[in-house]
ZAMARGU-4260 file (C-alpha; in steps of 0.2 Angstrom, whole numbers, plus 5000, padded with zeros to 4 digits):
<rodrens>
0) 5091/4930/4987 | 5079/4931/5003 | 5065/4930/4992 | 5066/4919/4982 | 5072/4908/4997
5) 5058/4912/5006 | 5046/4908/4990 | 5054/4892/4989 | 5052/4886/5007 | 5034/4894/5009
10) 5028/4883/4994 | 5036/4870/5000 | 5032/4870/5019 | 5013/4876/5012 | 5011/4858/5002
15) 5018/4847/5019 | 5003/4860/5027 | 4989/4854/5013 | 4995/4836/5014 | 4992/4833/5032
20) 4974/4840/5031 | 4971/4828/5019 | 4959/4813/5026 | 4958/4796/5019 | 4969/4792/5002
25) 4984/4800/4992 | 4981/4813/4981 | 4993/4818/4968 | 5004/4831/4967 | 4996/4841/4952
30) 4978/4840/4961 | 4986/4846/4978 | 4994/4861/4970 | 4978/4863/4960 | 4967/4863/4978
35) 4979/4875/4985 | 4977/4887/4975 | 4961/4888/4972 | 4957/4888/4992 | 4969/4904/4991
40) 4963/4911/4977 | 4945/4910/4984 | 4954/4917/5002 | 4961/4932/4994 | 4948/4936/4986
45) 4936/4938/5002 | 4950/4946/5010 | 4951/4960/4999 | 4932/4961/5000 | 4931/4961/5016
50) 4945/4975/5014 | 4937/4986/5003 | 4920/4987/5016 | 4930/4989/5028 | 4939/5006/5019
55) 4922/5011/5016 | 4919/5012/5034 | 4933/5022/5039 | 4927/5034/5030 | 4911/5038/5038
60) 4924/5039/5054 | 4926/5056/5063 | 4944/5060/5066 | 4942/5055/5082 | 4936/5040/5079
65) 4948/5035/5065 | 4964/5039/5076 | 4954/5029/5089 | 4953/5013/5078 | 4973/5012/5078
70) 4977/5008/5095 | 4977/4994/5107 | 4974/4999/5124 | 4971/4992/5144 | 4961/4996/5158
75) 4963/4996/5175 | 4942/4985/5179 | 4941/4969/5184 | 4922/4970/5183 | 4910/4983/5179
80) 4920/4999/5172 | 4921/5014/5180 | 4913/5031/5177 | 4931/5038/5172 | 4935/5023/5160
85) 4918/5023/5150 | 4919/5041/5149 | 4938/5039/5141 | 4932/5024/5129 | 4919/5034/5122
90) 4932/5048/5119 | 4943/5037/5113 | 4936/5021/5105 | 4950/5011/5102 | 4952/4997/5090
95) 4955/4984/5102 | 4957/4980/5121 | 4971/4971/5130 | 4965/4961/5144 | 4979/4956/5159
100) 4980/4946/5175 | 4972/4961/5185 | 4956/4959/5174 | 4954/4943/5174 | 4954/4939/5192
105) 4937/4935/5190 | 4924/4922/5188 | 4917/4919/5170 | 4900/4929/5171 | 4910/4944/5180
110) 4922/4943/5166 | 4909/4942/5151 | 4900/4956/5158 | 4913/4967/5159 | 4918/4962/5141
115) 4899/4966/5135 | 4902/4984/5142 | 4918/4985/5132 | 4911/4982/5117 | 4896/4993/5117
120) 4910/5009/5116 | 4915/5006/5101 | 4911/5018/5087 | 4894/5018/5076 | 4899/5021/5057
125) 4890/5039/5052 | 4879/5035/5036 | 4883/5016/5035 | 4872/5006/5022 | 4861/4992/5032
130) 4872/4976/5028 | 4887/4986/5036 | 4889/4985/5056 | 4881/4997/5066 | 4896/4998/5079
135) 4912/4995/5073 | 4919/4983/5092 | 4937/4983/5098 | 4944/4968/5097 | 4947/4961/5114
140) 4965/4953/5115 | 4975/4943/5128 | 4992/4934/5129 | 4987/4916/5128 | 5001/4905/5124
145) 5004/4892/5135 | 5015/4889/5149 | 5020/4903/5159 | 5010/4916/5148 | 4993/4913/5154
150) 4984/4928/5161 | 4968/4919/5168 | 4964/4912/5186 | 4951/4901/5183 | 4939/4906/5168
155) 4950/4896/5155 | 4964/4881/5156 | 4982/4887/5157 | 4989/4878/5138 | 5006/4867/5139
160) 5024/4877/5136 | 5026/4877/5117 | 5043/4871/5120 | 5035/4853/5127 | 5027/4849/5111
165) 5043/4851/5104 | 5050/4838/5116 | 5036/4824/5112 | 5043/4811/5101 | 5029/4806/5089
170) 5029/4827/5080 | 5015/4819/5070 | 5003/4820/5085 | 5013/4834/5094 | 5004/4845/5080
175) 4988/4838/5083 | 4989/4842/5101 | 4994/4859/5097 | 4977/4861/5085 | 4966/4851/5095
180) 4973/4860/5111 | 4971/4877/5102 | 4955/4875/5097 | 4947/4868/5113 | 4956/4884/5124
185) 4951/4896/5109 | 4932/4891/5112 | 4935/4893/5131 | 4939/4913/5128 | 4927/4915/5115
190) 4914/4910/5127 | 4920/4924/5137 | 4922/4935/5122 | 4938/4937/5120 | 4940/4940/5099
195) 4962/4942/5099 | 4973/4929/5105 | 4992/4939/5104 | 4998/4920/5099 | 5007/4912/5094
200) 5026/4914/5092 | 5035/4909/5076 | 5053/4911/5083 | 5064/4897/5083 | 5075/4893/5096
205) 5092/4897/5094 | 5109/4899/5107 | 5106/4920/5104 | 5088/4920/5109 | 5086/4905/5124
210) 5089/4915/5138 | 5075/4927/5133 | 5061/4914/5125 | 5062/4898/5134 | 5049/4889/5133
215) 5038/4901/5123 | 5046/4894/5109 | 5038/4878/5098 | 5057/4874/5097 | 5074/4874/5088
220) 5069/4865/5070 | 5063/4877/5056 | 5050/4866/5049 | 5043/4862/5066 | 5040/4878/5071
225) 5031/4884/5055 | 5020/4868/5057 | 5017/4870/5075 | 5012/4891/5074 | 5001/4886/5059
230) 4991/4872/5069 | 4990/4886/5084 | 4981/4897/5072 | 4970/4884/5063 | 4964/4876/5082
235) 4959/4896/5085 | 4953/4900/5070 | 4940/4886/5072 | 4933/4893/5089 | 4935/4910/5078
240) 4949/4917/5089 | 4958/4929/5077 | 4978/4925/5080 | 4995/4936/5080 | 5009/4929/5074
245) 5024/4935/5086 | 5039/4944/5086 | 5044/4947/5066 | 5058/4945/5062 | 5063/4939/5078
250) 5073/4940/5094 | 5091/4941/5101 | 5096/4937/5118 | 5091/4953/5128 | 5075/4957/5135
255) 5068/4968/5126 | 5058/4974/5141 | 5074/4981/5148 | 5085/4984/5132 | 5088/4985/5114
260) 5089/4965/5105 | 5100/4965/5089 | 5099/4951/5079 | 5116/4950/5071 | 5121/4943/5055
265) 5113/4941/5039 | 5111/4929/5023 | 5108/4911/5032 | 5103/4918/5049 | 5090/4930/5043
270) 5082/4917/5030 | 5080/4905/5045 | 5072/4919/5055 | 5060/4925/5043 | 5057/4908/5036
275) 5042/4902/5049 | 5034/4917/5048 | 5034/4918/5025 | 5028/4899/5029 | 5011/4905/5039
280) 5008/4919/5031 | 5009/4911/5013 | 4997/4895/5020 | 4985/4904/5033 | 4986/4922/5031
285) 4985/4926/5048 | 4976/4938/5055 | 4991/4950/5064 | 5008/4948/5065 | 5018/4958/5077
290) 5033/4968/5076 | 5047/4968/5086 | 5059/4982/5094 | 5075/4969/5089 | 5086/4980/5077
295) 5092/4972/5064 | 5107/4978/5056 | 5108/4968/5039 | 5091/4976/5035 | 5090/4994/5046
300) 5105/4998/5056 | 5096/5015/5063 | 5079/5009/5066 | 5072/4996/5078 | 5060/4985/5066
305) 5044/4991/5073 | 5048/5008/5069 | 5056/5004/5052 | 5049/5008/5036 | 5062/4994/5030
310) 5055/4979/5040 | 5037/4982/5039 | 5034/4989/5021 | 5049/4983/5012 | 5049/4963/5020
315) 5034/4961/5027 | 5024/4968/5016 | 5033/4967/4999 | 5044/4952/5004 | 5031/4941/5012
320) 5015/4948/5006 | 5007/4951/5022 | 4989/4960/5020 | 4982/4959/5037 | 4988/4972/5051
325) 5003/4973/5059 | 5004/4979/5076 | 5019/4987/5083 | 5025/4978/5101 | 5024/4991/5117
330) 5034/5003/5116 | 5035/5005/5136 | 5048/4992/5135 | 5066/4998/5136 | 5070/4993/5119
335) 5066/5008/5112 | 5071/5024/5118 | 5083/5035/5109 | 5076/5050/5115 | 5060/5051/5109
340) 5045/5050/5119 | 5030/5038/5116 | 5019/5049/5107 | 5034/5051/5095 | 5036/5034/5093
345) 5019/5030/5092 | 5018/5041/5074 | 5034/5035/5070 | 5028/5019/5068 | 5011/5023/5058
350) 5022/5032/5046 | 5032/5016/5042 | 5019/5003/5040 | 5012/4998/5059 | 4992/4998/5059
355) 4991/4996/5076 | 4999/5004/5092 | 5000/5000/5111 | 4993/5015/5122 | 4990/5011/5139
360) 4976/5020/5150 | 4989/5032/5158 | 4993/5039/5140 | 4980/5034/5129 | 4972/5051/5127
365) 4989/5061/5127 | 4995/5047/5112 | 4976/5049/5105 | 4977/5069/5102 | 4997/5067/5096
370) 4989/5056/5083 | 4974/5068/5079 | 4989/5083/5077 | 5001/5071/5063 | 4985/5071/5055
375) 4981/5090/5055 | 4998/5096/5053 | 5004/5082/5042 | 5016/5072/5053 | 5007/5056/5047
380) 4994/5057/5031 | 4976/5052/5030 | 4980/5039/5016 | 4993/5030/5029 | 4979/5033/5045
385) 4964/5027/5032 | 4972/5010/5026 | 4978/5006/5045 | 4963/5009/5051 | 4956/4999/5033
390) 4966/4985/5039 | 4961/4983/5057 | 4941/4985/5053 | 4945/4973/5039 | 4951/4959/5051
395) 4937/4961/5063 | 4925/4959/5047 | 4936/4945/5041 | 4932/4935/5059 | 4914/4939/5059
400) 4911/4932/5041 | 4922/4918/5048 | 4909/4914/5061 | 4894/4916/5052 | 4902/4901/5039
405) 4909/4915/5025
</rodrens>
Protein backbone atom coordinates (compact mmCIF):
# COMPACT_ATOMS: atom_id res chain seq x y z
CA UNK A 1 0.00 0.00 0.00
CA UNK A 2 3.11 2.43 0.70
CA UNK A 3 4.22 1.90 -2.72
CA UNK A 4 2.06 2.20 -4.64
CA UNK A 5 1.05 5.47 -2.75
CA UNK A 6 4.32 6.65 -2.92
CA UNK A 7 4.25 5.87 -6.86
CA UNK A 8 1.34 7.68 -7.21
CA UNK A 9 2.36 11.07 -5.46
CA UNK A 10 6.07 10.86 -6.81
CA UNK A 11 4.51 10.85 -10.48
CA UNK A 12 2.40 13.37 -9.59
CA UNK A 13 4.35 15.79 -7.61
CA UNK A 14 7.34 15.01 -10.47
CA UNK A 15 4.88 16.53 -13.31
CA UNK A 16 3.99 19.88 -10.99
CA UNK A 17 8.17 19.74 -10.81
CA UNK A 18 8.53 19.45 -14.93
CA UNK A 19 5.64 21.92 -15.31
CA UNK A 20 7.14 24.93 -13.51
CA UNK A 21 10.47 24.58 -15.44
CA UNK A 22 8.70 24.97 -18.42
CA UNK A 23 9.31 28.75 -19.99
CA UNK A 24 6.99 30.33 -22.35
CA UNK A 25 3.67 28.42 -23.52
CA UNK A 26 1.57 25.13 -22.38
CA UNK A 27 2.55 21.98 -23.34
CA UNK A 28 0.32 19.06 -23.28
CA UNK A 29 0.14 16.42 -21.00
CA UNK A 30 1.16 13.53 -23.37
CA UNK A 31 4.41 15.54 -24.46
CA UNK A 32 5.27 16.51 -20.68
CA UNK A 33 5.13 12.88 -19.62
CA UNK A 34 6.95 12.03 -22.91
CA UNK A 35 9.97 14.81 -22.00
CA UNK A 36 10.10 13.32 -18.42
CA UNK A 37 10.93 10.47 -19.25
CA UNK A 38 13.09 10.66 -21.69
CA UNK A 39 15.32 13.19 -19.48
CA UNK A 40 15.21 10.27 -16.88
CA UNK A 41 15.89 7.75 -19.03
CA UNK A 42 18.90 9.70 -20.44
CA UNK A 43 19.75 10.38 -16.48
CA UNK A 44 19.71 6.86 -15.47
CA UNK A 45 21.55 5.79 -18.04
CA UNK A 46 24.76 8.18 -17.23
CA UNK A 47 24.18 7.35 -13.69
CA UNK A 48 24.78 3.70 -14.10
CA UNK A 49 27.71 4.62 -16.34
CA UNK A 50 29.04 6.59 -14.28
CA UNK A 51 28.59 3.63 -11.70
CA UNK A 52 30.02 1.00 -13.50
CA UNK A 53 33.68 3.26 -13.83
CA UNK A 54 33.45 4.00 -10.71
CA UNK A 55 33.23 -0.06 -9.63
CA UNK A 56 36.01 -0.54 -11.80
CA UNK A 57 37.96 1.85 -9.79
CA UNK A 58 37.31 0.26 -6.52
CA UNK A 59 38.83 -2.35 -7.57
CA UNK A 60 42.31 -1.18 -8.27
CA UNK A 61 41.86 -0.06 -4.38
CA UNK A 62 44.01 -1.47 -1.61
CA UNK A 63 42.08 -2.56 1.32
CA UNK A 64 43.25 0.23 2.87
CA UNK A 65 42.04 2.40 0.71
CA UNK A 66 38.73 0.77 -0.14
CA UNK A 67 37.74 0.89 3.76
CA UNK A 68 38.94 4.43 3.53
CA UNK A 69 36.61 5.48 0.69
CA UNK A 70 33.38 4.65 3.20
CA UNK A 71 33.85 7.28 5.69
CA UNK A 72 33.32 10.81 6.40
CA UNK A 73 35.58 12.23 8.72
CA UNK A 74 36.76 15.98 10.53
CA UNK A 75 39.70 17.61 11.33
CA UNK A 76 40.76 19.58 13.89
CA UNK A 77 42.87 22.73 11.02
CA UNK A 78 41.62 25.85 10.55
CA UNK A 79 44.47 26.33 7.94
CA UNK A 80 47.48 24.51 6.75
CA UNK A 81 47.18 20.71 8.32
CA UNK A 82 49.38 19.45 10.64
CA UNK A 83 52.22 17.12 10.37
CA UNK A 84 50.02 14.44 12.55
CA UNK A 85 46.69 15.11 10.34
CA UNK A 86 48.41 14.61 6.83
CA UNK A 87 50.18 11.64 8.15
CA UNK A 88 46.61 10.18 9.27
CA UNK A 89 44.99 11.19 5.83
CA UNK A 90 47.32 9.37 4.05
CA UNK A 91 46.78 6.41 6.14
CA UNK A 92 43.40 6.77 5.92
CA UNK A 93 42.10 8.40 2.92
CA UNK A 94 38.70 8.84 3.49
CA UNK A 95 35.91 9.48 1.06
CA UNK A 96 34.83 12.70 2.16
CA UNK A 97 35.68 15.56 4.79
CA UNK A 98 33.31 17.25 7.04
CA UNK A 99 34.09 20.82 7.45
CA UNK A 100 32.66 22.82 10.93
CA UNK A 101 32.67 26.29 12.53
CA UNK A 102 36.29 25.70 13.98
CA UNK A 103 37.66 25.42 10.28
CA UNK A 104 36.17 27.76 8.85
CA UNK A 105 36.99 30.67 11.05
CA UNK A 106 38.99 31.83 8.30
CA UNK A 107 39.19 34.22 5.51
CA UNK A 108 38.55 32.62 1.86
CA UNK A 109 42.23 32.04 0.66
CA UNK A 110 43.12 30.41 4.19
CA UNK A 111 40.13 28.37 3.75
CA UNK A 112 40.77 27.28 -0.04
CA UNK A 113 44.27 26.47 0.83
CA UNK A 114 43.62 24.25 3.29
CA UNK A 115 40.93 22.55 1.06
CA UNK A 116 43.58 22.14 -1.82
CA UNK A 117 45.81 20.19 0.95
CA UNK A 118 42.69 18.01 1.56
CA UNK A 119 42.23 16.97 -1.55
CA UNK A 120 45.71 15.93 -2.65
CA UNK A 121 45.34 12.87 0.01
CA UNK A 122 43.15 11.22 -1.45
CA UNK A 123 44.03 7.87 -3.03
CA UNK A 124 45.56 7.29 -6.73
CA UNK A 125 43.80 4.20 -8.45
CA UNK A 126 46.68 1.34 -9.08
CA UNK A 127 46.54 0.51 -12.70
CA UNK A 128 43.69 3.10 -13.81
CA UNK A 129 43.29 3.54 -17.70
CA UNK A 130 44.04 7.33 -18.87
CA UNK A 131 40.25 8.62 -19.08
CA UNK A 132 39.86 7.49 -15.43
CA UNK A 133 40.97 10.05 -12.39
CA UNK A 134 44.44 9.90 -11.22
CA UNK A 135 43.36 10.57 -7.56
CA UNK A 136 40.01 9.50 -6.50
CA UNK A 137 39.21 13.34 -3.80
CA UNK A 138 37.20 13.15 -0.78
CA UNK A 139 34.32 14.91 -0.98
CA UNK A 140 34.38 18.05 1.17
CA UNK A 141 30.93 18.52 3.05
CA UNK A 142 29.43 21.06 5.38
CA UNK A 143 26.05 21.73 7.00
CA UNK A 144 24.57 24.63 4.89
CA UNK A 145 21.03 24.92 5.39
CA UNK A 146 20.02 28.25 6.40
CA UNK A 147 19.10 29.86 9.40
CA UNK A 148 20.90 28.78 12.42
CA UNK A 149 22.84 25.94 10.56
CA UNK A 150 25.52 27.99 9.07
CA UNK A 151 29.10 27.01 9.94
CA UNK A 152 30.86 30.04 8.22
CA UNK A 153 32.14 33.46 9.58
CA UNK A 154 32.62 35.41 6.67
CA UNK A 155 33.71 33.34 3.55
CA UNK A 156 29.97 32.58 2.41
CA UNK A 157 26.41 34.36 3.29
CA UNK A 158 24.41 32.75 6.05
CA UNK A 159 20.83 31.45 3.74
CA UNK A 160 17.36 32.45 5.26
CA UNK A 161 15.63 29.58 7.88
CA UNK A 162 13.70 27.28 5.62
CA UNK A 163 10.75 27.66 7.65
CA UNK A 164 10.58 31.56 6.26
CA UNK A 165 9.97 30.50 2.89
CA UNK A 166 7.28 28.59 4.04
CA UNK A 167 5.80 31.61 5.65
CA UNK A 168 5.96 34.05 2.24
CA UNK A 169 2.57 34.26 0.85
CA UNK A 170 3.21 34.10 -2.94
CA UNK A 171 4.84 30.03 -2.65
CA UNK A 172 5.33 30.56 -6.40
CA UNK A 173 8.13 32.83 -5.86
CA UNK A 174 9.09 31.29 -2.35
CA UNK A 175 10.48 28.47 -4.71
CA UNK A 176 12.26 30.49 -6.75
CA UNK A 177 13.92 32.25 -3.82
CA UNK A 178 14.87 28.99 -2.59
CA UNK A 179 16.56 27.99 -6.16
CA UNK A 180 17.93 31.19 -6.85
CA UNK A 181 19.12 31.40 -3.26
CA UNK A 182 20.59 28.03 -3.43
CA UNK A 183 22.41 28.47 -6.43
CA UNK A 184 23.91 31.88 -5.63
CA UNK A 185 25.26 30.27 -1.89
CA UNK A 186 26.27 26.88 -3.67
CA UNK A 187 28.72 28.90 -6.00
CA UNK A 188 29.98 30.80 -2.94
CA UNK A 189 31.30 27.35 -1.38
CA UNK A 190 32.38 26.05 -4.61
CA UNK A 191 34.67 28.80 -4.93
CA UNK A 192 36.12 27.79 -1.87
CA UNK A 193 35.83 24.09 -2.74
CA UNK A 194 33.46 22.77 -0.96
CA UNK A 195 31.93 19.66 -3.27
CA UNK A 196 28.96 18.28 -0.45
CA UNK A 197 26.41 20.48 0.96
CA UNK A 198 24.65 18.02 3.96
CA UNK A 199 21.28 19.83 2.66
CA UNK A 200 18.59 20.08 2.58
CA UNK A 201 15.96 18.47 4.85
CA UNK A 202 12.80 16.86 3.41
CA UNK A 203 10.90 16.52 6.83
CA UNK A 204 7.68 18.08 7.23
CA UNK A 205 6.75 19.96 10.10
CA UNK A 206 4.54 18.12 12.37
CA UNK A 207 3.29 18.82 16.31
CA UNK A 208 5.69 15.27 17.09
CA UNK A 209 8.93 16.72 15.43
CA UNK A 210 8.64 20.91 16.17
CA UNK A 211 10.38 21.16 19.24
CA UNK A 212 13.36 19.34 17.54
CA UNK A 213 13.31 21.02 13.70
CA UNK A 214 12.14 24.39 14.05
CA UNK A 215 12.97 26.29 11.39
CA UNK A 216 15.11 23.85 9.59
CA UNK A 217 12.10 22.66 8.16
CA UNK A 218 10.63 24.08 4.70
CA UNK A 219 7.23 23.64 6.61
CA UNK A 220 4.20 21.71 7.49
CA UNK A 221 2.52 21.18 3.78
CA UNK A 222 3.50 17.91 2.04
CA UNK A 223 3.56 19.23 -1.43
CA UNK A 224 5.63 22.25 -0.32
CA UNK A 225 8.20 20.60 1.24
CA UNK A 226 8.98 18.25 -1.72
CA UNK A 227 8.88 21.44 -3.96
CA UNK A 228 11.03 23.40 -1.79
CA UNK A 229 14.04 20.39 -1.16
CA UNK A 230 13.95 19.82 -4.81
CA UNK A 231 14.61 23.61 -5.73
CA UNK A 232 17.45 23.55 -2.95
CA UNK A 233 18.97 20.75 -4.91
CA UNK A 234 18.46 22.15 -8.39
CA UNK A 235 20.04 25.96 -7.19
CA UNK A 236 23.21 23.57 -5.91
CA UNK A 237 23.38 21.41 -8.57
CA UNK A 238 23.77 24.44 -10.82
CA UNK A 239 27.00 25.74 -8.86
CA UNK A 240 27.79 21.80 -8.95
CA UNK A 241 27.27 21.35 -5.29
CA UNK A 242 26.36 17.61 -4.80
CA UNK A 243 23.23 17.64 -2.10
CA UNK A 244 21.98 15.17 0.87
CA UNK A 245 18.75 14.84 1.29
CA UNK A 246 18.01 14.76 5.26
CA UNK A 247 16.80 12.66 7.79
CA UNK A 248 14.93 9.53 5.96
CA UNK A 249 12.34 8.59 7.02
CA UNK A 250 12.15 11.39 9.49
CA UNK A 251 12.18 12.72 12.96
CA UNK A 252 10.11 12.54 16.16
CA UNK A 253 10.21 14.92 18.94
CA UNK A 254 13.58 14.04 20.87
CA UNK A 255 16.98 15.21 20.04
CA UNK A 256 18.45 12.70 18.60
CA UNK A 257 21.71 14.19 19.82
CA UNK A 258 20.73 13.14 23.38
CA UNK A 259 18.22 10.21 22.80
CA UNK A 260 16.44 7.73 20.77
CA UNK A 261 13.36 9.52 18.25
CA UNK A 262 10.52 7.15 17.54
CA UNK A 263 8.34 8.01 14.96
CA UNK A 264 5.03 6.38 16.12
CA UNK A 265 2.35 5.13 13.91
CA UNK A 266 2.03 3.86 10.62
CA UNK A 267 -0.24 3.62 7.33
CA UNK A 268 -1.04 7.56 6.83
CA UNK A 269 1.67 8.86 9.13
CA UNK A 270 4.48 7.06 7.48
CA UNK A 271 3.26 7.76 3.83
CA UNK A 272 3.28 11.48 4.71
CA UNK A 273 6.81 10.96 6.02
CA UNK A 274 8.44 9.21 3.36
CA UNK A 275 6.25 11.07 0.81
CA UNK A 276 8.84 14.22 0.07
CA UNK A 277 11.65 12.18 0.14
CA UNK A 278 9.95 9.37 -2.96
CA UNK A 279 8.96 12.93 -4.54
CA UNK A 280 12.96 14.02 -4.83
CA UNK A 281 14.29 11.18 -5.34
CA UNK A 282 11.87 10.03 -8.25
CA UNK A 283 12.44 13.76 -10.08
CA UNK A 284 16.16 14.59 -9.18
CA UNK A 285 17.99 11.67 -7.94
CA UNK A 286 19.82 13.33 -5.46
CA UNK A 287 23.12 12.70 -4.86
CA UNK A 288 22.85 11.33 -0.94
CA UNK A 289 20.17 10.90 1.28
CA UNK A 290 20.80 10.44 4.94
CA UNK A 291 19.57 8.15 7.40
CA UNK A 292 18.46 8.74 10.69
CA UNK A 293 18.88 7.15 14.25
CA UNK A 294 14.59 7.47 14.67
CA UNK A 295 13.22 3.96 15.17
CA UNK A 296 10.53 3.27 13.48
CA UNK A 297 8.34 0.70 14.78
CA UNK A 298 5.84 0.02 12.01
CA UNK A 299 8.81 -0.85 9.85
CA UNK A 300 11.81 -2.25 12.52
CA UNK A 301 10.96 -2.24 16.12
CA UNK A 302 14.67 -3.44 17.10
CA UNK A 303 16.72 -1.48 14.95
CA UNK A 304 17.26 2.31 14.60
CA UNK A 305 16.79 3.17 10.76
CA UNK A 306 20.33 3.81 10.15
CA UNK A 307 21.37 0.47 11.28
CA UNK A 308 18.45 -1.33 9.82
CA UNK A 309 18.64 -3.49 6.90
CA UNK A 310 14.72 -2.90 6.72
CA UNK A 311 14.93 0.95 6.15
CA UNK A 312 17.72 1.27 3.91
CA UNK A 313 17.58 -1.85 1.60
CA UNK A 314 13.90 -2.74 1.79
CA UNK A 315 12.41 1.34 1.50
CA UNK A 316 14.87 3.15 0.33
CA UNK A 317 16.31 1.12 -1.93
CA UNK A 318 13.47 -1.32 -3.15
CA UNK A 319 10.64 1.10 -2.20
CA UNK A 320 11.90 4.47 -3.45
CA UNK A 321 14.48 3.31 -5.82
CA UNK A 322 17.34 5.28 -4.57
CA UNK A 323 20.87 4.51 -6.26
CA UNK A 324 23.01 7.01 -5.00
CA UNK A 325 24.78 6.73 -1.47
CA UNK A 326 23.33 6.73 1.63
CA UNK A 327 25.05 7.90 4.44
CA UNK A 328 24.48 6.89 7.95
CA UNK A 329 24.00 10.20 10.53
CA UNK A 330 26.81 10.17 13.49
CA UNK A 331 26.62 7.74 15.48
CA UNK A 332 28.17 10.03 18.53
CA UNK A 333 24.78 11.15 19.04
CA UNK A 334 22.85 9.50 22.02
CA UNK A 335 20.45 8.09 19.77
CA UNK A 336 22.11 5.01 19.56
CA UNK A 337 23.56 3.11 22.08
CA UNK A 338 22.31 -0.20 23.11
CA UNK A 339 25.44 -1.30 24.13
CA UNK A 340 27.63 -1.43 21.33
CA UNK A 341 30.41 0.74 20.71
CA UNK A 342 30.96 2.87 17.59
CA UNK A 343 33.20 0.54 15.65
CA UNK A 344 30.33 -1.98 16.18
CA UNK A 345 27.86 0.34 14.88
CA UNK A 346 29.79 1.58 12.29
CA UNK A 347 29.91 -2.28 10.54
CA UNK A 348 26.45 -2.57 11.58
CA UNK A 349 25.49 -0.14 9.42
CA UNK A 350 27.57 -1.29 6.20
CA UNK A 351 26.05 -4.61 6.57
CA UNK A 352 22.46 -3.17 6.24
CA UNK A 353 22.76 -0.88 3.30
CA UNK A 354 24.79 2.56 4.63
CA UNK A 355 27.62 3.44 2.09
CA UNK A 356 29.00 5.97 4.15
CA UNK A 357 29.79 6.34 7.87
CA UNK A 358 30.95 9.30 10.33
CA UNK A 359 34.29 8.70 11.95
CA UNK A 360 35.73 11.53 13.67
CA UNK A 361 39.59 12.30 14.09
CA UNK A 362 39.59 10.87 17.66
CA UNK A 363 38.39 7.45 16.24
CA UNK A 364 38.82 7.43 12.64
CA UNK A 365 41.80 4.96 12.56
CA UNK A 366 40.41 2.70 15.36
CA UNK A 367 36.83 2.69 13.16
CA UNK A 368 39.23 2.39 9.94
CA UNK A 369 41.04 -1.02 11.14
CA UNK A 370 37.59 -2.42 12.62
CA UNK A 371 36.38 -2.08 9.17
CA UNK A 372 39.68 -3.75 7.52
CA UNK A 373 39.11 -6.79 10.30
CA UNK A 374 34.93 -7.32 9.00
CA UNK A 375 36.59 -7.58 5.94
CA UNK A 376 39.26 -10.22 6.85
CA UNK A 377 37.19 -12.15 9.10
CA UNK A 378 34.02 -11.74 7.27
CA UNK A 379 31.91 -9.39 9.53
CA UNK A 380 30.96 -7.44 6.53
CA UNK A 381 31.72 -8.83 2.85
CA UNK A 382 33.88 -7.41 -0.08
CA UNK A 383 30.61 -7.31 -2.42
CA UNK A 384 28.87 -5.04 0.43
CA UNK A 385 32.41 -2.85 1.10
CA UNK A 386 32.91 -2.84 -2.98
CA UNK A 387 29.30 -1.45 -4.13
CA UNK A 388 29.47 1.17 -1.01
CA UNK A 389 32.55 2.31 -2.02
CA UNK A 390 30.97 1.89 -5.93
CA UNK A 391 28.46 4.24 -4.82
CA UNK A 392 30.36 7.00 -3.28
CA UNK A 393 33.09 7.13 -6.25
CA UNK A 394 30.24 7.02 -8.35
CA UNK A 395 28.75 10.41 -7.05
CA UNK A 396 31.86 12.12 -7.15
CA UNK A 397 32.22 11.13 -10.93
CA UNK A 398 28.58 11.98 -11.42
CA UNK A 399 29.50 15.75 -10.22
CA UNK A 400 32.54 16.18 -12.16
CA UNK A 401 30.76 15.06 -15.58
CA UNK A 402 28.07 17.44 -14.19
CA UNK A 403 30.65 20.26 -14.23
CA UNK A 404 32.19 19.59 -17.33
CA UNK A 405 28.51 19.82 -19.24
CA UNK A 406 27.99 15.74 -19.16
Amino acid sequence: MLKIFTLILVLSVSMMFFAACVKGGAIEPAEQTERITQEKEERDRNIRRNFEQAAGLVKLLTDEQLAAQVIMTGIDACGPLSAGERERLRRVPVGAVMLFRKNLNADNQTISGMIDELNVLGPEPRGADDKAPARIKPFIAVDHEGGDVHRFTGAVERLPPPLSYWELDDKDEALLAIERDAEKSGKELAALGITMNLAPLAETLTSENSAFLGSRSYGPDIEFTAKAAAAFIRGMKAANIACVLKHFPGNAGADPHIETPVLQGGGLELRAAVSPFASVIDALAPSAVMVSHVVVPAWDASRNASLSEIVMREKLRGELDFQGLILADDFSMGAVSGGYGTEEKTIMALRAGADMVMAWPRNLVSIHQAILAALDKGGVSRERLEDAAARVVSEKLRMENYAEGF
